[in-house]
C-alpha positions as CSV (number, residue, x, y, z in Angstrom):
1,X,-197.0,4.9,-10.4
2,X,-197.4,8.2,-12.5
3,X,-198.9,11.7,-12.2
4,X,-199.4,14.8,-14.2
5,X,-199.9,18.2,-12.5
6,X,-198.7,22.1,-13.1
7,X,-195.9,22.4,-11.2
8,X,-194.0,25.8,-10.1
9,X,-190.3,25.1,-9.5
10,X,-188.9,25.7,-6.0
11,X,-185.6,24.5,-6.2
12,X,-182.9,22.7,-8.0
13,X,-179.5,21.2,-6.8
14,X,-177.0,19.3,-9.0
15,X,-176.9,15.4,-8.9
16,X,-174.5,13.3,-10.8
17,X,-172.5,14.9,-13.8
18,X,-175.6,15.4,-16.2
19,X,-178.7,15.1,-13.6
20,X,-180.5,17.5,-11.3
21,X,-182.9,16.8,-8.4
22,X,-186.0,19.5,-8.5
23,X,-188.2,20.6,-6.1
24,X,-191.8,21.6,-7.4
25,X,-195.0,23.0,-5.8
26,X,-197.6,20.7,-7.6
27,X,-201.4,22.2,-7.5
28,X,-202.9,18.8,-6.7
29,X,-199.4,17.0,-5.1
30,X,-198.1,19.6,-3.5
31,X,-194.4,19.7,-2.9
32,X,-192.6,17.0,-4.3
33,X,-188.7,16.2,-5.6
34,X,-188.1,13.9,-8.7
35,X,-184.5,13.4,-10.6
36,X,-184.4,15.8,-14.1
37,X,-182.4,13.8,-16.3
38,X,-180.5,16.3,-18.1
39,X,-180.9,18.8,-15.9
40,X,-177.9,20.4,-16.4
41,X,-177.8,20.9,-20.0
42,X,-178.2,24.2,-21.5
43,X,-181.9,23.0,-22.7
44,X,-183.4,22.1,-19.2
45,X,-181.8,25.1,-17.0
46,X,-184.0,27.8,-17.4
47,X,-186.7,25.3,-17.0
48,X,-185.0,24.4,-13.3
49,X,-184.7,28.7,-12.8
50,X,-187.1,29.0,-9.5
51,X,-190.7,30.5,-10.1
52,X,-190.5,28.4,-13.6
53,X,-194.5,27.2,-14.7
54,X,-194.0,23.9,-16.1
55,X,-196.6,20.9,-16.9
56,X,-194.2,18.0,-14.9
57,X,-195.5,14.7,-15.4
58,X,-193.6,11.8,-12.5
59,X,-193.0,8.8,-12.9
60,X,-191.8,6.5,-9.4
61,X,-192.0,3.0,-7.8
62,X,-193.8,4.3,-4.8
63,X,-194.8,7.6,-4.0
64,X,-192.5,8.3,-1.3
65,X,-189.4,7.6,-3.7
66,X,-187.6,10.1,-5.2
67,X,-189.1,9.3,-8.7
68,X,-188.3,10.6,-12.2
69,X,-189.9,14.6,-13.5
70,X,-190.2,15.3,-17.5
71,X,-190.5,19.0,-17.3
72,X,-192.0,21.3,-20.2
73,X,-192.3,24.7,-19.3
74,X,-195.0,26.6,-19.3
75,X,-193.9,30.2,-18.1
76,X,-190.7,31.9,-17.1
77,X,-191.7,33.6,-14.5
78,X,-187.7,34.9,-13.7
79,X,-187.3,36.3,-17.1
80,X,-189.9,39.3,-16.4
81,X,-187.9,40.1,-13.5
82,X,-184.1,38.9,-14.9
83,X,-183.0,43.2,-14.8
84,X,-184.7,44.0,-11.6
85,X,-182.7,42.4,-8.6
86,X,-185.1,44.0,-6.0
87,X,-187.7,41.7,-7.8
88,X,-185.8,38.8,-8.7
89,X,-185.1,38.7,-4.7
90,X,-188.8,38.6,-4.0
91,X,-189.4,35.6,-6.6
92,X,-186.1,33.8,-5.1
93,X,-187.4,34.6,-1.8
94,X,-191.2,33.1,-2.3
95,X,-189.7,29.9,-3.6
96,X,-187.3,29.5,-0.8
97,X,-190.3,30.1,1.6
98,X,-192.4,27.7,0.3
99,X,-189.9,25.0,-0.2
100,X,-189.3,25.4,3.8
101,X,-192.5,25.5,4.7
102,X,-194.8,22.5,3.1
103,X,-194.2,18.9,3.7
104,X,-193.7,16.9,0.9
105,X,-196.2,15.3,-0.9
106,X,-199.6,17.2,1.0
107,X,-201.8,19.8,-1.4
108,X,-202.0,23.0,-0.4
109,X,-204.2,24.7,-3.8
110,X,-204.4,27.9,-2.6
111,X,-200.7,28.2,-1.7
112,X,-199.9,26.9,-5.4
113,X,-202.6,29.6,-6.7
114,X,-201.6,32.1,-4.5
115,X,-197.9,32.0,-5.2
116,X,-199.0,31.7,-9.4
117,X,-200.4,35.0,-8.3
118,X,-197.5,36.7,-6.9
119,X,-195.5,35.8,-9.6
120,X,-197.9,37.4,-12.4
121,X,-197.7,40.9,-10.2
122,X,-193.9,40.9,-9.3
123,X,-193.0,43.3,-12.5
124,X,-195.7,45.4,-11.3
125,X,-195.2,48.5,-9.3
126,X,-196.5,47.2,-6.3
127,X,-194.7,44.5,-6.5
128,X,-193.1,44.6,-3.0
129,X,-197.4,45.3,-1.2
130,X,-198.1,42.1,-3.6
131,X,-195.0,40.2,-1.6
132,X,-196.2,41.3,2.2
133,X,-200.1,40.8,1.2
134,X,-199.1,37.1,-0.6
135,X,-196.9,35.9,3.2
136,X,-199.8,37.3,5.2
137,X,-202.1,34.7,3.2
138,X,-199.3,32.0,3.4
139,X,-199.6,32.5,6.9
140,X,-203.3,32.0,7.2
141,X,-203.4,28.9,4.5
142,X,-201.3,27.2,6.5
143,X,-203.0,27.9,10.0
144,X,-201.5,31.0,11.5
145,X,-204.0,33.8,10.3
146,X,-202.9,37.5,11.5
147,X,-206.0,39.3,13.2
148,X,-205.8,42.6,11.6
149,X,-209.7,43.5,11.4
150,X,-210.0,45.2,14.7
151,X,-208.2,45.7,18.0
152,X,-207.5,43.0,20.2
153,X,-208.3,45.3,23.4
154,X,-211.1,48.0,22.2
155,X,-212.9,45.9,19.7
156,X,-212.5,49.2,17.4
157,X,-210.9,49.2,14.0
158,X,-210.0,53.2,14.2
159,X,-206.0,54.0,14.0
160,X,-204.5,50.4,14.6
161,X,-200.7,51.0,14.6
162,X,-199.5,47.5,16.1
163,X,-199.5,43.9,16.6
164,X,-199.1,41.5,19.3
165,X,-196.0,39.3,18.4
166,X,-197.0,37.2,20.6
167,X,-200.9,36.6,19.4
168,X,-200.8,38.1,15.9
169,X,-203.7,40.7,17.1
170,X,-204.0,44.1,16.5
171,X,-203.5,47.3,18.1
172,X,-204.8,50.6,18.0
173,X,-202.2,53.8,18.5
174,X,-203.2,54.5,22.0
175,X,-203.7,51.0,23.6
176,X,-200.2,50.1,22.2
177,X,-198.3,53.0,22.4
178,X,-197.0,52.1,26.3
179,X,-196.3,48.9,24.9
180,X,-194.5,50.1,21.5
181,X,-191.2,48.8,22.0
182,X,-192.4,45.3,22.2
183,X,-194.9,45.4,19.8
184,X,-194.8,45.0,15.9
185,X,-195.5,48.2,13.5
186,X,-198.7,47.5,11.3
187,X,-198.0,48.5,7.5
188,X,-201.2,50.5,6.8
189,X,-201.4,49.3,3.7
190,X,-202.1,46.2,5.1
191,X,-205.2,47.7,6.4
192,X,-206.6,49.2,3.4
193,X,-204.6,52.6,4.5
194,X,-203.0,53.5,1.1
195,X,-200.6,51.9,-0.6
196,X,-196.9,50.7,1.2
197,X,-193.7,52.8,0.7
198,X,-190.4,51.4,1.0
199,X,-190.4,51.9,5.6
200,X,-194.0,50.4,5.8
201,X,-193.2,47.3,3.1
202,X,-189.8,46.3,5.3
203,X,-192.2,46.3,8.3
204,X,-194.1,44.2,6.8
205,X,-191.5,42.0,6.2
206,X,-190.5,42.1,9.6
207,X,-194.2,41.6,10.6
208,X,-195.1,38.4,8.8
209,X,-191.3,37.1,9.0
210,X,-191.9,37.0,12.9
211,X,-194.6,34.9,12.9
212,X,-193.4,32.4,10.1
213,X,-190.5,31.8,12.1
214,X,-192.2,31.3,15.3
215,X,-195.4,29.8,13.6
216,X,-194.3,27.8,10.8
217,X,-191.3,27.1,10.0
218,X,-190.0,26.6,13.9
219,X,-186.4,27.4,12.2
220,X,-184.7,30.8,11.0
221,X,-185.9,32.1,7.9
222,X,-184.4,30.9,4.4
223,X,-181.3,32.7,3.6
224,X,-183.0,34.0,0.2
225,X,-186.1,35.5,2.3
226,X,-183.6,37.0,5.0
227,X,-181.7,38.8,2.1
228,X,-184.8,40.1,0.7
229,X,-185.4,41.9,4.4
230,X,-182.2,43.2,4.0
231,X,-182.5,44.8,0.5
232,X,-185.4,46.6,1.4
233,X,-184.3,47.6,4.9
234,X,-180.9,48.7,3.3
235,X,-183.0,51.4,1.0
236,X,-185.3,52.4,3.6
């Protein structure tokens, strides 16, 4: 069988002397691995560099075989972002997630739009508000939407401050503040409250990366999302 799709690289590992196994987020196959023959060669790997556009056309047997991916790329995402490691972390990051976090072979469109998004607004300067804002929609797309609209206990949306880590509800200030060691800060910006600076974008982080890996994954976080956390807590 054969297929033709855009396909967003995830990830790439090393197989054989001359070959590489890649792992793309197809819009209309969703994640699946095929064999790069070639990979390794100085032509193919910046096509295998993660957050790579490419138009991948697979050829298997059956579809639940490994198969066979011709790659021509489309967009570079990386190369925007090459200089700026804070970026680059965030691209490496969103790949990592994703490759953790879909089955193989099931469509998810609006996660492969979504992340085509986030990789057209990582050299802009809210790059790291673009990152929080694109995990709280992976969150939701894959069925573990954050309740952020209004406070779980009033029913007001005035001053909400926290969430439930246990329900993904908000918060406001003085209903949570008794509770505020076990609760999660809520970025404002998340909330329509101006834009993040570096304290509320790491909360963020720790704010959605709590519920993916309770929620979704069921597993620790990828090692590239983890160091991401840290960069930005480091610089807080």
């Amino acid at each position: 069988m054969e297929w033709r799709d855009q396909g967003i690289v995830l990830s790439a590992r090393p197989h054989g002397e001359t070959a590489a196994v890649a792992v793309m987020l197809t819009r209309g196959h969703g994640r699946s691995a095929g064999l790069v023959p070639g990979g390794r060669s100085s032509r193919l790997r910046a096509t295998l560099e993660p957050g790579t556009l490419t138009d991948a056309r697979w050829r298997g047997r059956l579809p639940d075989h490994l198969g066979h991916f011709t790659l021509e790329t489309v967009h570079a995402y990386a190369a925007a972002v090459l200089d700026e490691a804070p970026r680059l972390a965030a691209l490496t990051a969103a790949c990592a997630l994703v490759d953790a976090a879909l089955p193989e072979h099931e469509p998810h469109p609006a996660v492969f739009d979504g992340l085509l998004v986030l990789l057209g607004l990582l050299p802009s300067p809210a790059w790291a508000e673009s990152y929080v804002r694109w995990e709280v929609g992976l969150l939701a797309e894959l069925g573990f939407g954050l309740d952020l609209d209004r406070c779980a206990v009033t029913g007001g949306n005035d001053y909400l401050a926290y969430v439930s880590p246990r329900t993904g509800r908000a918060v406001t200030a003085a209903v949570g503040e008794p509770y505020r060691d076990r609760l999660l800060p809520l970025p404002g910006f998340l909330i329509g409250r101006g834009g993040g600076g570096t304290l509320e974008t790491a909360d963020g982080l720790r704010l959605t990366g709590h519920f993916l890996e309770r929620h979704v994954l069921n597993a620790p976080l990828p090692p590239a999302r983890r160091r991401l956390a840290d960069r930005l807590t480091a610089s807080r």
